[in-house]
GUKENU-845854 format. One record per residue (C-alpha): chain; y, z, x; residue in three letters; residue number from 1. Coordinates in steps of 0.25 Angstrom, whole numbers. Layout:
<pts>
- ch|y|z|x|aa|i
- A|Y|Z|X|ALA|NUM
...
</pts>
This chain:
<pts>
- ch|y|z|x|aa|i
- A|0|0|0|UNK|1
- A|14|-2|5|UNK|2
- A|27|5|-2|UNK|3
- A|41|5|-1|UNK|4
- A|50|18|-5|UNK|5
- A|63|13|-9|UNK|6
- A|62|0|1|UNK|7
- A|57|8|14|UNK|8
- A|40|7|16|UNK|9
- A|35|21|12|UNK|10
- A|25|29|3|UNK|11
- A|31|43|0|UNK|12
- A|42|45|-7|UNK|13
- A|51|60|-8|UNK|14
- A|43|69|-15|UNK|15
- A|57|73|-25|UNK|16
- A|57|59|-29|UNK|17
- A|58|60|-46|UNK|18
- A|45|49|-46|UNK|19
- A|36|60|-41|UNK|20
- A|42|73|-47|UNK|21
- A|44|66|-63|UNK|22
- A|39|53|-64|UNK|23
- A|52|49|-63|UNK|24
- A|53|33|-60|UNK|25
- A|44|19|-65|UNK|26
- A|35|11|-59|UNK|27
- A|28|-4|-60|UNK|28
- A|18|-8|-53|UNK|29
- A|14|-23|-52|UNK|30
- A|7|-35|-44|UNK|31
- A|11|-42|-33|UNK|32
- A|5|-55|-34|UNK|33
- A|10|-68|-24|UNK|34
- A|24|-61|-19|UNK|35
- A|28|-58|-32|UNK|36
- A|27|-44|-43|UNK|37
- A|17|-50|-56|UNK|38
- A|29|-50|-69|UNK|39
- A|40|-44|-60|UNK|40
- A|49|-47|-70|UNK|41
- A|42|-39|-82|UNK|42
- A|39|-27|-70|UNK|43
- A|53|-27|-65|UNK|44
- A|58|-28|-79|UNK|45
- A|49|-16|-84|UNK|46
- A|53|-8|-70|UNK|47
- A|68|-10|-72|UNK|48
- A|67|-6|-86|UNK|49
- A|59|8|-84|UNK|50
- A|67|12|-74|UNK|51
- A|80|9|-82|UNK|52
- A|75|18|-92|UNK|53
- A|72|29|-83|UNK|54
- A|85|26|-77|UNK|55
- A|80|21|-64|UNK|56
- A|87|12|-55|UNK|57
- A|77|0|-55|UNK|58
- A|77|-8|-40|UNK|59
- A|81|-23|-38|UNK|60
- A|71|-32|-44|UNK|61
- A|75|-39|-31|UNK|62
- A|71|-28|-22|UNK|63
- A|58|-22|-29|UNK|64
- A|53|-36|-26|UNK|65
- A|56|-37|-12|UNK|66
- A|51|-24|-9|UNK|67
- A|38|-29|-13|UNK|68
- A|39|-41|-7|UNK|69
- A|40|-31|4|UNK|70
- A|26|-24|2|UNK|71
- A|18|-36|-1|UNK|72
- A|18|-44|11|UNK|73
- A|5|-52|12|UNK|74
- A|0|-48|-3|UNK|75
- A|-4|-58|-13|UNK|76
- A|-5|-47|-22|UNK|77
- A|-2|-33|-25|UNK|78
- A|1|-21|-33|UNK|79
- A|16|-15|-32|UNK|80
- A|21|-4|-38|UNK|81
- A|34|0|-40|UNK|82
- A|40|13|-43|UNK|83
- A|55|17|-45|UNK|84
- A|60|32|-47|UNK|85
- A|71|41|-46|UNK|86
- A|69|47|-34|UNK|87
- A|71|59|-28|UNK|88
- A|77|70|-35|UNK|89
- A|80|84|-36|UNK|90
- A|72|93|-44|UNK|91
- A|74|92|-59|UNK|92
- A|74|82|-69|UNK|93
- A|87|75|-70|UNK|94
- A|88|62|-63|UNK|95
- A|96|62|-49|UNK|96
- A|110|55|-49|UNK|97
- A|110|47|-43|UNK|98
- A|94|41|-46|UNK|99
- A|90|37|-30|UNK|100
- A|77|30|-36|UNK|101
- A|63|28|-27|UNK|102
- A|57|14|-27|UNK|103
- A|44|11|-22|UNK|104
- A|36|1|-22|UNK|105
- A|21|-2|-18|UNK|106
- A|12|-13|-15|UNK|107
- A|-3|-11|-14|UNK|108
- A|-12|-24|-12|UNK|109
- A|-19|-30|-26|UNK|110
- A|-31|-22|-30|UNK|111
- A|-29|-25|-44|UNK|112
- A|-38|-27|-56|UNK|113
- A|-50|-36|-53|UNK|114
- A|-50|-47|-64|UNK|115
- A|-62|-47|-71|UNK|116
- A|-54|-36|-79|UNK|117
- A|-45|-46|-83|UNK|118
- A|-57|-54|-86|UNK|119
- A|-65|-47|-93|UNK|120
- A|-57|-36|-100|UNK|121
- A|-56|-20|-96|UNK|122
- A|-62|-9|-104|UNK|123
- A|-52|1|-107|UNK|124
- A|-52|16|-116|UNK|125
- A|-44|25|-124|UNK|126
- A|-38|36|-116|UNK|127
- A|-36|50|-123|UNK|128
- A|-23|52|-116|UNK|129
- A|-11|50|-127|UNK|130
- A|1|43|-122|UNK|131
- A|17|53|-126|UNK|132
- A|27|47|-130|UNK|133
- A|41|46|-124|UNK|134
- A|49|35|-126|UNK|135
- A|59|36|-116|UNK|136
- A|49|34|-106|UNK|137
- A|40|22|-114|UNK|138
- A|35|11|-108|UNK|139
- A|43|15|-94|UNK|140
- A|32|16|-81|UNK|141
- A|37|27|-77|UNK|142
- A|30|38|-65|UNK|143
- A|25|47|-75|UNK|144
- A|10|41|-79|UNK|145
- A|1|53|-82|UNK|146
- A|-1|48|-94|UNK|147
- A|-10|37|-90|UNK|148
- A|-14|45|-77|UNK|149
- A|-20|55|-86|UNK|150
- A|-24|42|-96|UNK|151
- A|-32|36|-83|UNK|152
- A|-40|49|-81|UNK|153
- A|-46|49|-93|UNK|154
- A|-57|38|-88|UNK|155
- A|-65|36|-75|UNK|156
- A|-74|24|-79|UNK|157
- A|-70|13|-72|UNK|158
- A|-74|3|-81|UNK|159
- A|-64|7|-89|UNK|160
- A|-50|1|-85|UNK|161
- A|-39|5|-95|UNK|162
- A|-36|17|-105|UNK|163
- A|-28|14|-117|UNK|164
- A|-18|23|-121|UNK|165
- A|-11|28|-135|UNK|166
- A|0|37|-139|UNK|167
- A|-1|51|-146|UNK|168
- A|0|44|-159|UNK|169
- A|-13|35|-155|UNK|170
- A|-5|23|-153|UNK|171
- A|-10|13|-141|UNK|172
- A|0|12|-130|UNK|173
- A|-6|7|-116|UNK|174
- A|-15|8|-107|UNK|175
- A|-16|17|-96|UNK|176
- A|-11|7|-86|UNK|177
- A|-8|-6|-94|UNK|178
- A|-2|-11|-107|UNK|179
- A|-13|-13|-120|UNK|180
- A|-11|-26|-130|UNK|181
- A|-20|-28|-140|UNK|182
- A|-23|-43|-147|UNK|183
- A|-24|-44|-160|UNK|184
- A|-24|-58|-170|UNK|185
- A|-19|-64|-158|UNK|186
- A|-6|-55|-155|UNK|187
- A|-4|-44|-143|UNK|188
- A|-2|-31|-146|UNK|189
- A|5|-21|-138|UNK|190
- A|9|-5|-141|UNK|191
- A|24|-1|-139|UNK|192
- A|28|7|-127|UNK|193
- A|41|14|-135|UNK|194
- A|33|27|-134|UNK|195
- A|24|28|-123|UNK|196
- A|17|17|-113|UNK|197
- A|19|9|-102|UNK|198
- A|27|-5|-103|UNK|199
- A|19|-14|-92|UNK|200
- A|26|-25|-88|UNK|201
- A|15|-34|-92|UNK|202
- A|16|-31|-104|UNK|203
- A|31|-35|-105|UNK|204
- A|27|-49|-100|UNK|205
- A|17|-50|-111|UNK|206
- A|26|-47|-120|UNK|207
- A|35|-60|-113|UNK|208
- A|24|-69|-112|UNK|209
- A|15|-67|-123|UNK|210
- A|23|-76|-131|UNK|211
- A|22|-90|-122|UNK|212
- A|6|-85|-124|UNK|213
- A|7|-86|-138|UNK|214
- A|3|-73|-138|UNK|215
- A|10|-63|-146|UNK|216
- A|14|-48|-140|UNK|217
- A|19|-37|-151|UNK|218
- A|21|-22|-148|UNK|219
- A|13|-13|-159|UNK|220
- A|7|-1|-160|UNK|221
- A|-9|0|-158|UNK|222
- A|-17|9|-160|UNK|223
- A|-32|11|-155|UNK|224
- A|-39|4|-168|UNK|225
- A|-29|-8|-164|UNK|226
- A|-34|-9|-151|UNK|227
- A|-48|-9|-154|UNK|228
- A|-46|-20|-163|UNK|229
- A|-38|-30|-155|UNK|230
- A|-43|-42|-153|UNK|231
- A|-40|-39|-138|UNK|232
- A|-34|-29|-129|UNK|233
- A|-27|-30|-117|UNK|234
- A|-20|-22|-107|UNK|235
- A|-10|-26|-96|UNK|236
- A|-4|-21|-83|UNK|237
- A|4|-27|-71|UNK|238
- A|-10|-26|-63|UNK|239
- A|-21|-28|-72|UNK|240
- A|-13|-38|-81|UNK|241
- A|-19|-41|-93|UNK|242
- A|-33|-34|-94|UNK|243
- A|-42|-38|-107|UNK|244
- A|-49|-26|-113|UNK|245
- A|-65|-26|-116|UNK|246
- A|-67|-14|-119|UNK|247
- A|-60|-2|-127|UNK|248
- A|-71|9|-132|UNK|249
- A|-82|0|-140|UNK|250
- A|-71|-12|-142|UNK|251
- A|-74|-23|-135|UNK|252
- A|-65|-36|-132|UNK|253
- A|-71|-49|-127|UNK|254
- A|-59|-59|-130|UNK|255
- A|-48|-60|-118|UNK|256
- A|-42|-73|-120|UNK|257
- A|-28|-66|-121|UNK|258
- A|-29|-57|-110|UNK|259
- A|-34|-67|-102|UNK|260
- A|-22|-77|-106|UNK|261
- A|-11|-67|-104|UNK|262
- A|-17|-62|-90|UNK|263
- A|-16|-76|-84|UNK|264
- A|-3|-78|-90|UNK|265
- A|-1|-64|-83|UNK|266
- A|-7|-71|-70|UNK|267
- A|2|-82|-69|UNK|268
- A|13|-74|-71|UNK|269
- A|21|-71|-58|UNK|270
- A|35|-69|-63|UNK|271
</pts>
């Protein structure tokens, strides 16, 4: 792995920074594919946006990426994360004046999904963890994520690659690391984050190009019974992509012509 701390090479960080101590900062991380960040307009448009909300300075778009042109020399692909917060601070909760943020950014070399999940669909579970509500903080990737740390301890089978997630009110949300769509008569279904959940930015480009696909996205609420009788469900992240489900409980799915179709749309897609 190589790193740089606010432009300099490096892998520590103060121990006052507000990241460590509240959870106090975003992140995004991505693939590097060919010299270039996979849908860097949606990531850096979903970066700029959660960190304006938590009244974060967000870095030059021009700067983040030549600071991973930086850590990428010689690599065709690889996995980049990068996390903004407010940096160091004294003790308490109110945010320093003036905000002197940390940005980091990493580069590890691809060790990604193999494709034949992409091929032949991922079994997935309910997870008993319950997802709270705050809407001041909904659909942000912010650094607090012990929700789906303690979401991911729930299995240890590693057949199993996803857990779905729902609110206190039984209402489907995400997954514990990617967004869930369901297909039903033909239209894409997807839960609103206004509550709780995570707003990938794959899931915003679906949403942009869903349309020139013929395919049709709509925001609704689902619930378990919803799920279970879609004619297809999928799940998407900035690594995995688009991942067809086979299996949920005793449902199975056999038909991924539309996960298939949007993943090599999402292939071909280097903007």
């Amino acid at each position: 792995m190589s790193m740089l701390i606010n432009g300099q090479p490096g892998e520590s960080i103060s121990a006052l920074d507000r990241g460590l101590a509240y959870g106090d900062g975003v992140y995004r991380t991505l693939e590097w594919c060919n010299g270039q960040p996979r849908l860097w307009r949606w990531q850096y448009a979903r970066l700029a946006e959660d960190a304006a909300r938590l009244c974060l300075p967000v870095p030059a778009e021009a700067l983040l990426l030549e600071e991973m042109r930086q850590l990428t020399p010689g690599l065709e692909r690889a996995v980049i994360k990068i996390v903004l917060t407010r940096g160091v601070g004294q003790r308490g909760y109110a945010m320093p004046e003036p905000c002197q943020p940390t940005r980091m950014i990493s580069a590890n070399p691809w060790d990604g999904y193999p494709a034949t999940l992409a091929e032949h669909g991922v079994t997935v579970r309910w997870c008993q963890l319950r997802l709270a509500s705050q809407p001041l903080l909904a659909g942000i990737k912010h650094l607090n994520r012990l929700e789906n740390v303690l979401a991911r301890a729930e299995w240890h089978d590693p057949a199993i690659r996803e857990g779905l997630l729902c609110d206190q009110d039984g209402r489907v949300i995400e997954a514990t690391m990617s967004n869930v769509y369901v297909l039903k008569d033909g239209v894409l279904l997807t839960p609103p984050l206004h509550q709780c959940g995570v707003r990938g930015a794959v899931r915003d480009w679906l949403f942009d190009c869903a349309p020139a696909l013929g395919l049709a996205l709509e925001e609704t609420e689902l619930h378990a019974g919803d799920v279970l009788a879609a004619d297809a469900l999928l799940l998407s992240n900035s690594l995995m992509g688009i991942w067809p489900v086979a299996q949920l409980d005793a449902r199975v799915w056999r038909d991924f012509t539309v996960a298939q179709r949007l993943r090599q749309h999402w292939l071909a897609e280097t903007a």
